[in-house]
DOMARVO-210619 format. One record per residue (C-alpha): x, y, z. Coordinates in steps of 0.02 Angstrom, whole numbers, plus 32768, in hexadecimal, padded with zeros to 4 digits. Layout:
REM DOMARVO-210619
XYZ/...
This chain:
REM DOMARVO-210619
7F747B8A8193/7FF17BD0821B/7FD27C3882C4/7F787CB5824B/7F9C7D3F81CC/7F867DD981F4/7F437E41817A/7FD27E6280E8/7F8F7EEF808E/7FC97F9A80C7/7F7F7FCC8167/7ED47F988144/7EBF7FB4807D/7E497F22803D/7E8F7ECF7FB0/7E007F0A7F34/7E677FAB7F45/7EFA7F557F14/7EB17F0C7E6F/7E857FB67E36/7F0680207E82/7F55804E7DE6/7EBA80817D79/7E9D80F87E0E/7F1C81417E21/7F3C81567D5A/7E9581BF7D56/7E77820F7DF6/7F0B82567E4E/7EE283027E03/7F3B838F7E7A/7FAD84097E62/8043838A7E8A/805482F37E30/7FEA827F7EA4/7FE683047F46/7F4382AA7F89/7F7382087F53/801682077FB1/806382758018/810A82408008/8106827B7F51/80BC83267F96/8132833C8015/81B783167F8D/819983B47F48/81FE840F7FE8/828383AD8022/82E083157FF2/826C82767FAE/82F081FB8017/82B7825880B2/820D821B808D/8205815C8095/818181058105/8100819F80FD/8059814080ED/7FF481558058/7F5D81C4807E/7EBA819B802A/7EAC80E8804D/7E1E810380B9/7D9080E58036/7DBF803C801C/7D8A801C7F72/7D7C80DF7F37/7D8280937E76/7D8D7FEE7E7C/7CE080217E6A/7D0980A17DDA/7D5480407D89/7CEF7F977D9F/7CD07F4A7CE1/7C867FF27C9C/7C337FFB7BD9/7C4780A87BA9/7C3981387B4B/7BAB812D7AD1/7B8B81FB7AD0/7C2E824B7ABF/7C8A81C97A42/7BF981A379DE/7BFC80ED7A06/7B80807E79E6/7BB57FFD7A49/7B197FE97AED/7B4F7FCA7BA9/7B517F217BDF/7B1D7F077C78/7B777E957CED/7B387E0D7D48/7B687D897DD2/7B937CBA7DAD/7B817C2D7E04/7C317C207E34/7C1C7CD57E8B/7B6C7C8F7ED4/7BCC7C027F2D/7C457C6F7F69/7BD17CED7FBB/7B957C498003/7C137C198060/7C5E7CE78097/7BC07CF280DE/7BAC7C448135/7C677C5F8196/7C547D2581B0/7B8C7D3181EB/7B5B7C68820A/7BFD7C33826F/7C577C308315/7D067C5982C3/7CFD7D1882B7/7D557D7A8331/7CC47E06831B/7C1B7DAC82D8/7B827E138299/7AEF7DB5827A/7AAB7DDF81C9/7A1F7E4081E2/79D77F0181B4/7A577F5D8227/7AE77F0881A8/7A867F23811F/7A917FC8812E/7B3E7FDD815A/7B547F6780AC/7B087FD8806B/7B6780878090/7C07802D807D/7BDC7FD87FC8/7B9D80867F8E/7C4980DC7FEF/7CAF80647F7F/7C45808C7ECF/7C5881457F03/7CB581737F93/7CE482257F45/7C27823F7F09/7C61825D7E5C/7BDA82087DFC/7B3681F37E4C/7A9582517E55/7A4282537F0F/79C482107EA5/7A2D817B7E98/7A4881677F32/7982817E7F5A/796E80F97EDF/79F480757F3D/79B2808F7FD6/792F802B7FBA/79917FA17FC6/79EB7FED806B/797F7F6580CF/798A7EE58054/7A337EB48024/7A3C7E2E80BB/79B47DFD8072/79E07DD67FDB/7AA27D948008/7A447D12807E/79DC7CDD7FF5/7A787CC87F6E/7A387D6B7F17/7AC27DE57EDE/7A3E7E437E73/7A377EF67ED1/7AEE7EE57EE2/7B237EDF7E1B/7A817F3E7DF6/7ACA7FCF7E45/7B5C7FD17E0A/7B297FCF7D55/7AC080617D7C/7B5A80927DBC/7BA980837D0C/7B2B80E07CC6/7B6381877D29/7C16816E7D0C/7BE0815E7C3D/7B9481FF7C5A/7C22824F7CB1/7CBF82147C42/7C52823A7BBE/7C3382F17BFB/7CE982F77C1D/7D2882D87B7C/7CA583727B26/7CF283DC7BA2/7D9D83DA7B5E/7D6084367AC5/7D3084C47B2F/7D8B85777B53/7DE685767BFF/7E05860D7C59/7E8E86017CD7/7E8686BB7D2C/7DF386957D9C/7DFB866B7E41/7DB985BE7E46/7DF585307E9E/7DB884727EA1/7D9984257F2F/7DF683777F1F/7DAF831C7FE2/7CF682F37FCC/7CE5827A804B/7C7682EA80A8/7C1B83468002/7B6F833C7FD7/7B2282C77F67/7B0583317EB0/7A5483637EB8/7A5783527DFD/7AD7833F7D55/7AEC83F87D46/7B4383FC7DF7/7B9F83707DC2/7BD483BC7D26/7C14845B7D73/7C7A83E47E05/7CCC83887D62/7CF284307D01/7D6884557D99/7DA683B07DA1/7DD683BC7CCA/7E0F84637CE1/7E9784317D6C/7ED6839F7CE4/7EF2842D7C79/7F3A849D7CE7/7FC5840E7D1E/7FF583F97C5F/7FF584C97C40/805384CD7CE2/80D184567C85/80E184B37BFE/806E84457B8B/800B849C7AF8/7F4D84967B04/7F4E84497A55/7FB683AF7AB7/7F7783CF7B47/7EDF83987B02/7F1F830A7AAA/7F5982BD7B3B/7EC382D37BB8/7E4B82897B33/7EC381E97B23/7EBE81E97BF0/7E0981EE7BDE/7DF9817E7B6E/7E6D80FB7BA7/7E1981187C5E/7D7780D47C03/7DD280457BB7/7E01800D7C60/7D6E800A7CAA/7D147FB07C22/7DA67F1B7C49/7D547F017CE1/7CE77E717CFC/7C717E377D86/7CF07DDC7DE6/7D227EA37E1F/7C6D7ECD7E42/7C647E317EBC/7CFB7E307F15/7CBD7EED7F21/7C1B7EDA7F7C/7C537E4A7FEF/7CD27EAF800D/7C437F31804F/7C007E9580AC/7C897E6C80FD/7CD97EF4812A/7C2B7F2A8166/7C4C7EC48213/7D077EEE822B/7D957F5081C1/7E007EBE81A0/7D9C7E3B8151/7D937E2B80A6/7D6A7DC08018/7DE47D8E7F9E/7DBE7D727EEF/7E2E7CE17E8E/7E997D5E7E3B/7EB47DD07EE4/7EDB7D287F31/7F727CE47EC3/7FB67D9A7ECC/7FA47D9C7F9A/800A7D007F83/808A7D367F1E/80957DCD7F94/80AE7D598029/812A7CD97FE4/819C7D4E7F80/81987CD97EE9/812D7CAC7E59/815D7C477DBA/81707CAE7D28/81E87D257CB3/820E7D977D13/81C57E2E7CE5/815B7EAE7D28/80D67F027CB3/80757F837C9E/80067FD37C22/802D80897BC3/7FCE80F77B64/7FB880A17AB8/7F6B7FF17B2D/7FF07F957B01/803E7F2F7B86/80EE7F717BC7/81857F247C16/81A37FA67CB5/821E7F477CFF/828D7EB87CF9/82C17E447DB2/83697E257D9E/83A17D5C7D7D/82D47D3E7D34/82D17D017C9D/82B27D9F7C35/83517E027C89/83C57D4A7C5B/836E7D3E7BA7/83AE7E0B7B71/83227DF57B0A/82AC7E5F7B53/82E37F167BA5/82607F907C09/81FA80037B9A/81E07F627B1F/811F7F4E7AE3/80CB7E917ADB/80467E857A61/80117DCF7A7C/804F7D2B7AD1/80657C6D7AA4/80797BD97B18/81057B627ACA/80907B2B7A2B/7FE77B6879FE/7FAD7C2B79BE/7FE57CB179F3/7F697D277A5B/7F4F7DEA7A36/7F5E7E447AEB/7F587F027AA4/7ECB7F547B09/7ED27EB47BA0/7ED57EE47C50/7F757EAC7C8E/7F477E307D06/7EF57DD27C74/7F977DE37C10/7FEF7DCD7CAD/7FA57D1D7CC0/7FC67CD87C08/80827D027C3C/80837CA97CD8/80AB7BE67CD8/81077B527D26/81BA7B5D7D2C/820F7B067CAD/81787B337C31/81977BA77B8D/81387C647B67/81457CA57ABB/812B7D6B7ABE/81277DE87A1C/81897E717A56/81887F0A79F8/82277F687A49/821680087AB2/828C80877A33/821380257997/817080A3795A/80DA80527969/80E87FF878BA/81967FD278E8/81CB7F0A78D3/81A07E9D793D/821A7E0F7992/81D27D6979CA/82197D347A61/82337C947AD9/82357C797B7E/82417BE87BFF/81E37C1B7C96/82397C0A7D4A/821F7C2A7DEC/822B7CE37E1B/82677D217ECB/82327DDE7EEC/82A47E2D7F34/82477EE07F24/81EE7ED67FDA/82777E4F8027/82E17E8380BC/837E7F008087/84057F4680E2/844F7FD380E7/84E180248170/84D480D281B0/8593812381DB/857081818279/85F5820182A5/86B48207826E/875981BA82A9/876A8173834E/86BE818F837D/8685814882F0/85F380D282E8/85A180608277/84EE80208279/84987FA98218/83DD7FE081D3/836C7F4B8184/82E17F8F8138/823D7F048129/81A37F3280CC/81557EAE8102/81487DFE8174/81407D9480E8/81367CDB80D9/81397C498051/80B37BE380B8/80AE7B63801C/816D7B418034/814D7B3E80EC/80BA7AD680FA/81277A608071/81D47A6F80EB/82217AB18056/82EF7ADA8094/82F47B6D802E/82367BB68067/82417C7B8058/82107CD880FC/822F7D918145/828B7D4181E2/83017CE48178/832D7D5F8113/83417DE781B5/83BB7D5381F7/842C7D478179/84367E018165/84687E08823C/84F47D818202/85387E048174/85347E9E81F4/85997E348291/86017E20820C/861B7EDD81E1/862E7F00828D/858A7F69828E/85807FB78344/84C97FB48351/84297F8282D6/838E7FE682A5/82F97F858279/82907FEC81F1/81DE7FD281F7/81AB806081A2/81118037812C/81127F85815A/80557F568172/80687EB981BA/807C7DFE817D/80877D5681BC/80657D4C8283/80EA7CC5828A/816C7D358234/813E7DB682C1/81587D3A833E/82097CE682DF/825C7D8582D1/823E7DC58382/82837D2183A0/83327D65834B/832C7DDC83D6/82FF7D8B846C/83287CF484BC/82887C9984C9/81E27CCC8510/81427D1584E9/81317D7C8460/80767DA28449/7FD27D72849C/7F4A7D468425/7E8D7D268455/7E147CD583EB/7D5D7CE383C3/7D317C778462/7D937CEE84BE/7E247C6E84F3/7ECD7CBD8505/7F6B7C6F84C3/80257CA184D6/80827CA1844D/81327C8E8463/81EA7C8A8414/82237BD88442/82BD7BD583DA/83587BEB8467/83DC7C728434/83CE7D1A83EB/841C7D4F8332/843A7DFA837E/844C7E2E843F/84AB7EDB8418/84417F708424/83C57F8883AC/833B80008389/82907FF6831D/8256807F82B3/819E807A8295/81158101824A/8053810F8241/8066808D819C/80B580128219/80197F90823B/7FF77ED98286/80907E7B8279/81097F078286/80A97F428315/80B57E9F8371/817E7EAA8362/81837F55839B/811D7F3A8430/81717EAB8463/822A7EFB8439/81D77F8D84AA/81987F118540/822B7EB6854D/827C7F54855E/83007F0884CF/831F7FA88464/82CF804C8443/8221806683E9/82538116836C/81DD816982E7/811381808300/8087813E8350/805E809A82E9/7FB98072828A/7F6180158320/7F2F7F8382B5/7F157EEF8357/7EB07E608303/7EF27DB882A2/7EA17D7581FD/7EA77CE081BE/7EAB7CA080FF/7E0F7C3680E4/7E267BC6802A/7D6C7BD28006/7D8A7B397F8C/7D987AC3801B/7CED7ABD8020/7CBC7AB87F73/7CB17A017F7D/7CC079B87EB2/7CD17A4A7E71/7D787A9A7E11/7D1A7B517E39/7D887BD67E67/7D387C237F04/7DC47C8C7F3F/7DF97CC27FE1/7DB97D118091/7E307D7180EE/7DC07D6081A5/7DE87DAB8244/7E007D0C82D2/7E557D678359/7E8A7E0983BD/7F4A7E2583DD/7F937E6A8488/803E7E8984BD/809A7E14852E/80787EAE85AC/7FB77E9F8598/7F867F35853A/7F377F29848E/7F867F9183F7/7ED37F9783B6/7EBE805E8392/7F4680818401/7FD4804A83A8/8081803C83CD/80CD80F0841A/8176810D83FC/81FE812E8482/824781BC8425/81C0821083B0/81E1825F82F0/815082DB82AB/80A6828E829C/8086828F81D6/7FD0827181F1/7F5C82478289/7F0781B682CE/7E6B82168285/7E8A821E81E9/7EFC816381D0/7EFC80DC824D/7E7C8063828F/7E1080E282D5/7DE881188226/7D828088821E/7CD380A78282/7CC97FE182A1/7D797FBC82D7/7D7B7F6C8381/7D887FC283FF/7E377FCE845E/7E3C7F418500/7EC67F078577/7EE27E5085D0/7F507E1A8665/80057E028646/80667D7C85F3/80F37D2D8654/81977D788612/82567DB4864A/825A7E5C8607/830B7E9085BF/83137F3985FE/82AD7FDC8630/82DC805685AE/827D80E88606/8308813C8672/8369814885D0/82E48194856D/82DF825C85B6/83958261857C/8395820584CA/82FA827D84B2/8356832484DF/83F682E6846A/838E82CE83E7/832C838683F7/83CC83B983EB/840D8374835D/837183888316/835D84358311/83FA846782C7/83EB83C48245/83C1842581A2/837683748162/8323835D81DB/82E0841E81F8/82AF83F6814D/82488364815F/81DF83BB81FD/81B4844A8177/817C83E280F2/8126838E8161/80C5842081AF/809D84548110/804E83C680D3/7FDA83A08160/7FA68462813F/7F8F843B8089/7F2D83A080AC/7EC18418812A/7E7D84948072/7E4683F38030/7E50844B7F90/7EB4849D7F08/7EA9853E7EB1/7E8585567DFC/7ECE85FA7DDD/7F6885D87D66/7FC486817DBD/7FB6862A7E69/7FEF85857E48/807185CF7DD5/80B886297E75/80AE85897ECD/810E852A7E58/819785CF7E61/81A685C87F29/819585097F25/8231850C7E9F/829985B07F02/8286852C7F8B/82D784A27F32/835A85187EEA/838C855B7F9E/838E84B47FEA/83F784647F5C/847484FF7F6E/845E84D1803A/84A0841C8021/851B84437FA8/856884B78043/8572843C80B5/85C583D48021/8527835E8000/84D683287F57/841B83687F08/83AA82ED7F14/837E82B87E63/82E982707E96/82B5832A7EDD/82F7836E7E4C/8291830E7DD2/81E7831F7E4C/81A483CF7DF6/80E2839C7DBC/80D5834B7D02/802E83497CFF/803582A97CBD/7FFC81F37CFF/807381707D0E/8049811D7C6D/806681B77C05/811281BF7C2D/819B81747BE5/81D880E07C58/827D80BC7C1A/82B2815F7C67/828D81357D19/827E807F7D44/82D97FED7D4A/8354805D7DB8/83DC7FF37E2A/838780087ED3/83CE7F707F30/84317FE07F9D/839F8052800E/83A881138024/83E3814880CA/835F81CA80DF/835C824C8166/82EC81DC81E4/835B815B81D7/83F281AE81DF/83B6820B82A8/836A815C82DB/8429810C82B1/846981AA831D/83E4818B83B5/841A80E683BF/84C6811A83B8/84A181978447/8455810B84AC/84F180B8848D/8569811384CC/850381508561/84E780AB85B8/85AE80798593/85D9812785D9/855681308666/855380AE86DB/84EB80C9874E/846D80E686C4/84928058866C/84677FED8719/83CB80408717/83A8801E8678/83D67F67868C/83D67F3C8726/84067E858718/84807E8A868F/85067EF48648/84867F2785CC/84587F0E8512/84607FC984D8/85277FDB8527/85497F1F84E1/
């Protein structure tokens, strides 16, 4: 392994959260907006323009595994289908046995954490609240009596994880399975009821702080409210009740289906996920599965067709988009809204995949390069007994472009006066460390890729480049370091100290810069480890301005641990653990642990450090500061600050855009602050009229001022519909190699513009401002 990576998944997400993501967010994004808890960048779409909107972090990530517990390998629904198939409960191997071995040997029995806790009753407990946080975090489908009933192991579960015992762990959660039976099961009956939709009700989607249900008839009134907003969404959308019913019982339904899928690899990688991230936020177990798609993540690349899938309503398997130059888009065999209903290897049966989850489906598509897939397609304009078509394809190796490094160039001001700067926009610090660790030439990494973007803008004569960081959560630590290095001419970039408390500079070795015109950084609260590493040390060297919000304050290293090193003669596959090693500090000796990165010129805070950062975590380290690392600092930006600040109040208040984007975003945070929705069909109908006179005015606003609608705005008017019960083929596989210059991006371009021409037309504030050079900024 390298220096260390710091932890990939979006500012602090485990990956358990990842696997399940989508069967989350298919059932239980149920406000009055399509998805207005989930993500407030589809609630704020509802205002103003969705371009305006990029980088806003998404919101209820703070129950890590909210349902990758509810939807954990589930056998339902005996009582409202009339099923006689029993529950079966789930149960732990011997290959999940070694593996909690070894987790708990290097996370409670080693020298190696950053942040040790010995296993004993005081982590037992806090096991505890966090495994029964990620089974219920919303406390949708337990009994207090449950709860009375688990505590008995509160005490226990070290225990029982020193002694190899994962007992309590999946007996709980199939007691677990037995309340959610109860509750889909409940749900479903209640869609044959009479609604009433003139009384002033409203559900109350944030439980977090809510009660346990004293008993099922509490729990049945909380889930009327919740049925009765699905229904409400699909009246509001002019859906019939006959089809309105129709489609929640399918949602239902399929909901169940997807839960059943899951098998006791999710209910482990679930509770040590409750273990580990028990002694600090950002370690985590990774299951085999979680693994290969962390890697996939990191490098860019995987060998395969092509294609990415999905699942829709009727479980079949759907293509939902194609990557250009894979082998499915160079076949034309295939096209996005197409169906597979089984795969082949090159010889032998073909395999029935209707009903799969698609990471099961995903992996009998997946192969060596240079191997063959056969897939029976049934085409998206075919019924569902349409014909079938057999299809071929040679795998290859894939390159994802979707979260690469893109440019785009911002036109700032007219004529003369014209200027031009280049943005790149990174999602992420990725890295291939295969191809690395093999010295591949053609090894895919973030600072490569931001390199041969800088050679494309010298050579459109960009005055100035914009770094945006928005929703990058971090990456490789060596990519952090390498592409500071493209902006600095050697020199410490971060200081990093380990477990035994040893400090270590890391530094940018590599003489030259790619870039030494002015530059600038825009960063929000989503911006975490590695991105927060380049904008502190862009900030301490004084080398260009830090623009947006306060970052996520993410300050620790992980590394990747291959727990199959040390299953010696044996093919098991262990999986990963992602395990804090080290604490980060900036070359200037302050931590960005809680803190974060502050900006130099400051955008409205979306949401507080409160409510999403590091200090939503109540066993985050705490924030710390060291001495100094030796370094030539650039410039001091401050005395050039005050001014850039006052242009940009300015500009900002008589922006419309950007007057825009402060009201959306002051209405959000006060509808995040009801924490619920009303049920009254009146009220929300008058919220979807002023929301809609809103969108009408502004559309007739930009077409004034000789501007376009936003389709995306346009189309953003609730559904009431999940993702997979709309039709795909209308919406996806759009061209989006070219970004959106959205309204953030467009003032940063004109700040740094501003700080342009005031150092080349103010001298004696550019000497200030660099004080030993003619200055980077007037360059």
């Amino acid at each position: 392994m390298n220096r260390g990576c710091l932890d990939l998944s979006k500012t602090g997400t485990r990956p358990t959260a990842q696997a399940i993501a989508s069967y989350r967010e298919a059932f239980f994004c149920t406000t009055g907006t399509r998805g207005a808890h989930c993500a407030p960048s589809d609630a704020l779409r509802r205002g103003s323009s969705a371009a305006n909107f990029r980088g806003l972090p998404m919101v209820r990530v703070t129950r890590i595994a909210l349902f990758l517990t509810a939807a954990l390998g589930l056998p339902l629904l005996a009582q409202a289908e009339a099923a006689s198939s029993s529950a079966v409960a789930l149960q732990a191997n011997d290959t999940q046995v070694m593996a909690a071995r070894w987790v708990e040997q290097l996370v409670s029995n080693s020298r190696f954490h950053y942040s040790p806790h010995a296993l004993d009753d005081s982590l037992s407990s806090a096991m505890f609240d966090a495994y029964v946080e990620s089974l219920d975090g919303d406390k949708l489908f337990l009994l207090q009596a449950d709860i009375d009933k688990f505590s008995a192991w509160r005490l226990q579960l070290d225990d029982a994880l020193a002694s190899n015992d994962l007992g309590p762990a999946f007996e709980m959660f199939n007691a677990y399975t037995q309340r959610v039976n109860e509750r889909i099961a409940h749900q479903l009956a209640l869609l044959d009821g009479e609604w009433d939709f003139t009384l002033d009700e409203s559900y109350a989607w944030d439980r977090e702080d809510a009660a346990w249900a004293k008993d099922s008839a509490e729990l049945d009134e909380l889930w009327r409210l919740r049925v009765k907003n699905d229904i409400l969404r699909l009246r509001l959308a002019g859906k019939e009740m006959d089809d309105i019913r129709k489609t929640l019982r399918k949602r239902y339904r399929n909901f169940a289906e997807r839960m059943r899928e899951l098998d006791s690899e999710d209910v482990f990688q679930t509770f040590m996920n409750a273990y580990a991230g028990a002694i600090e936020p950002h370690t985590s177990y990774m299951n085999p599965r979680t693994s290969e798609n962390f890697n996939i993540a990191m490098s860019l690349s995987l060998e395969g067709i092509g294609a990415v899938l999905s699942r829709d309503d009727e479980e079949y398997t759907v293509i939902r988009s194609i990557v250009p130059g894979g082998p499915a888009g160079m076949s034309g065999k295939v096209k996005v809204g197409d169906r597979i209903a089984s795969v082949g290897q090159e010889s032998g049966p073909m395999v029935d995949v209707v009903g799969w989850r698609i990471d099961d489906v995903v992996k009998l598509i997946r192969g060596p390069k240079g191997s063959k897939v056969r897939l029976d397609v049934l085409p998206a304009e075919a019924g569902l007994d349409g014909e079938h078509s057999l299809v071929e394809l040679s795998r290859d190796k894939i390159k994802l472009e979707e979260q690469a490094a893109k440019k785009v160039i911002v036109d700032v001001g007219e004529g003369e006066d014209a200027r031009r700067i280049g943005v790149i926009l990174l999602p992420t610090f990725y890295q291939d460390f295969e191809g690395r660790r093999r010295d591949e030439a053609d090894y895919r990494s973030a600072t490569r890729d931001v390199e041969k973007i800088l050679t494309d803008l010298k050579q459109e004569n960009v005055d100035g480049v914009l770094i945006d960081l928005r929703q990058n959560g971090g990456g490789s630590l060596d990519e952090a370091i390498e592409l500071t290095g493209l902006f600095i001419d050697q020199g410490p970039v971060v200081q990093v100290r380990d477990a035994g408390r040893r400090i270590s500079v890391q530094s940018d070795s590599k003489p030259g810069v790619a870039w030494d015109g002015p530059m600038a950084v825009i960063i929000n609260r989503a911006s975490a480890s590695a991105s927060e590493i380049f904008a502190g040390a862009i900030q301490d060297y004084g080398r260009g301005l830090i623009i947006g919000e306060p970052t996520f304050g993410k300050g620790t290293v992980q590394n990747l641990i291959d727990l199959d090193r040390f299953a010696s003669g044996s093919e098991a596959q262990l999986g990963h653990l992602k395990m804090t090693v080290a604490q980060f500090f900036r070359v200037a000796g302050g931590s960005t642990q809680h803190k974060g990165v502050l900006p130099d010129i400051a955008f409205p805070v979306t949401l507080d450090a409160s409510e999403y950062g590091e200090s939503m975590y109540d066993n985050a380290l705490p924030w710390a500061e060291i001495g100094k690392a030796k370094f030539h600092s650039v410039g001091n930006l401050s005395p050039l600050v005050p001014r850039l600040q006052t242009q940009h109040d300015a500009r900002a208040a008589s922006d419309q855009e950007f007057q825009w984007w402060t009201q959306d975003v002051a209405e959000y945070r006060a509808q995040r602050d009801k924490k619920l929705v009303s049920l009254n069909e009146a009220t929300r109908r008058a919220e979807r009229s002023e929301n809609e006179a809103k969108r009408k005015a502004r559309a007739e606003a930009r077409k004034a001022l000789g501007k376009a609608e936003d389709e995306a705005l346009a189309a953003s008017e609730d559904d009431g519909l999940q993702d997979d019960e709309r039709d795909i083929t209308k919406d996806l596989n759009a061209d989006d190699s070219t970004p959106e210059i959205d309204t953030l991006m467009r003032e940063s371009a004109h700040i740094l513009v501003d700080a342009i021409e005031l150092l080349q037309a103010d001298k004696a504030l550019a000497a200030q401002v660099y004080p030993k050079a003619s200055g980077t900024l007037a360059d």
